[in-house]
C-alpha positions in Angstrom: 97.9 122.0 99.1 95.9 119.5 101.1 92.3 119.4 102.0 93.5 120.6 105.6 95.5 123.7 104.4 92.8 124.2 102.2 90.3 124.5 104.6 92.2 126.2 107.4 93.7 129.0 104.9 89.5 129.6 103.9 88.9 129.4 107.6 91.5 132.0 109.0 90.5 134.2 105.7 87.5 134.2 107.5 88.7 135.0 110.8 90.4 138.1 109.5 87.4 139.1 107.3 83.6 138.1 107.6 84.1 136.5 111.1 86.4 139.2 112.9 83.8 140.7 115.0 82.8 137.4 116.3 85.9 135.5 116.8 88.0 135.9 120.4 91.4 135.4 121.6 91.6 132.5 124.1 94.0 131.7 126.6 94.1 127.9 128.1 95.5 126.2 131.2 96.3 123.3 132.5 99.2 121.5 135.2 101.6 119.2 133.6 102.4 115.9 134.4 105.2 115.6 135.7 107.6 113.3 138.0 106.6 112.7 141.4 109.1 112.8 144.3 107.6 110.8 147.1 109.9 112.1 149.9 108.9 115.8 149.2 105.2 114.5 148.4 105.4 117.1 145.2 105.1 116.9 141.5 107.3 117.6 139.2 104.7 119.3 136.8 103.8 122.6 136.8 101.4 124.8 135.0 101.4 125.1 131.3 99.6 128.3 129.2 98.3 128.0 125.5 96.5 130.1 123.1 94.3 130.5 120.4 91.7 132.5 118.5 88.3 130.9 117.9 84.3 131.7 117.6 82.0 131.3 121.0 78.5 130.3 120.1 76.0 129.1 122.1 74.3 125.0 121.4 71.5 125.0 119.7 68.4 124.6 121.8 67.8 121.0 120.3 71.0 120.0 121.1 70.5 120.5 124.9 69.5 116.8 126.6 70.5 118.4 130.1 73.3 115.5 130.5 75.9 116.3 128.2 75.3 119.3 127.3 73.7 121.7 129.6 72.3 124.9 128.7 74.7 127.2 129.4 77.4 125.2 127.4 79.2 127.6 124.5 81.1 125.8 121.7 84.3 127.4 120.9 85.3 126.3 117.6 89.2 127.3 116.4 91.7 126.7 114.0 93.9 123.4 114.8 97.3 125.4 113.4 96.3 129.3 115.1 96.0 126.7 119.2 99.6 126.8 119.9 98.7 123.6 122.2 96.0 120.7 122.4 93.1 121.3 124.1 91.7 118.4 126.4 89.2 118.0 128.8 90.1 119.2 132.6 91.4 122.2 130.9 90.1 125.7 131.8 90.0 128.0 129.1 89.9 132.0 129.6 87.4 133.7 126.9 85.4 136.5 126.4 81.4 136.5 128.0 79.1 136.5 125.2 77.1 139.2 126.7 80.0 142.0 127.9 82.7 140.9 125.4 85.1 143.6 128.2 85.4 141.0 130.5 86.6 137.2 130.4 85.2 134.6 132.0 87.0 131.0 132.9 85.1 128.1 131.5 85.9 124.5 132.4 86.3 122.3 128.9 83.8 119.2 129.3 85.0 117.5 125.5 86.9 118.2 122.5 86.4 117.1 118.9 88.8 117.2 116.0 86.9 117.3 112.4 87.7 114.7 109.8 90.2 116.7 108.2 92.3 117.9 111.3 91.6 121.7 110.4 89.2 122.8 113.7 88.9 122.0 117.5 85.4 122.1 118.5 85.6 122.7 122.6 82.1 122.4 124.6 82.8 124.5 127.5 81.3 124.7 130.4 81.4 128.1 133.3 
C-alpha cells in the first residue's frame, strides 16, 4: 500500500468516524467542451454532474489578503478517489451553508490544489 492509499484509507476512516458530523455531500457542475457547429452557431458540449463528500471550513482570518481570498471564501477539502470527477476552476459546486446545514447553497470554485501525495482536493470556493 502506497503513501496515497495510506492516507486516503486514514482520511475516509475519518470521514465515517471522527469527522462525520462535519463532512457534506457535494454535487459539481460544469459544461463540456465539446465540438462546435458553426452553421447552427451551437456546441456540441453539454452539461456534466460530479460528486463528492468533503469538509467546509471557513479560511483562517490570517489567511484573508482581500485579493485572493476574500472573507467569505470556505475551503472544501475531499478525498481525490470519493470526487467521481476533477474539480477546476469555473466550476460551481452545490454544498451545504455552514450556518443552516438544511439548505445548499451554490458556490463558484475560484482554485484547486492537489497535495503532494494526490490523496485530497483542497477547493477555495467562493458564493
Amino acid at each position: 500500500m502506497g503513501l496515497r492509499d495510506e492516507i486516503q484509507a486514514e482520511l475516509a476512516e475519518a470521514f465515517d468516524d471522527d469527522l462525520a458530523d462535519a463532512v457534506s455531500a457535494f454535487t459539481g457542475n460544469y459544461i463540456a467542451p465539446g465540438e462546435w457547429d458553426p452553421v447552427e452557431e451551437v456546441s456540441t458540449g453539454g452539461p456534466m454532474t460530479y460528486t463528492g463528500r468533503g469538509v467546509l471550513a471557513k479560511y483562517e482570518t490570517k489567511r484573508i489578503d482581500n485579493i485572493n481570498i476574500l472573507s467569505g471564501d470556505l475551503q472544501l477539502i475531499a478525498l481525490t478517489n470519493e470526487v467521481t470527477d476533477r474539480p477546476a476552476e469555473g466550476h460551481a459546486i452545490t454544498a451545504p451553508d455552514l450556518a443552516d446545514r438544511t439548505k445548499s447553497i451554490s458556490y463558484l470554485v475560484k482554485g484547486v490544489q492537489v497535495d503532494p501525495a494526490s490523496a485530497t482536493y483542497q477547493i477555495q470556493l467562493r458564493k
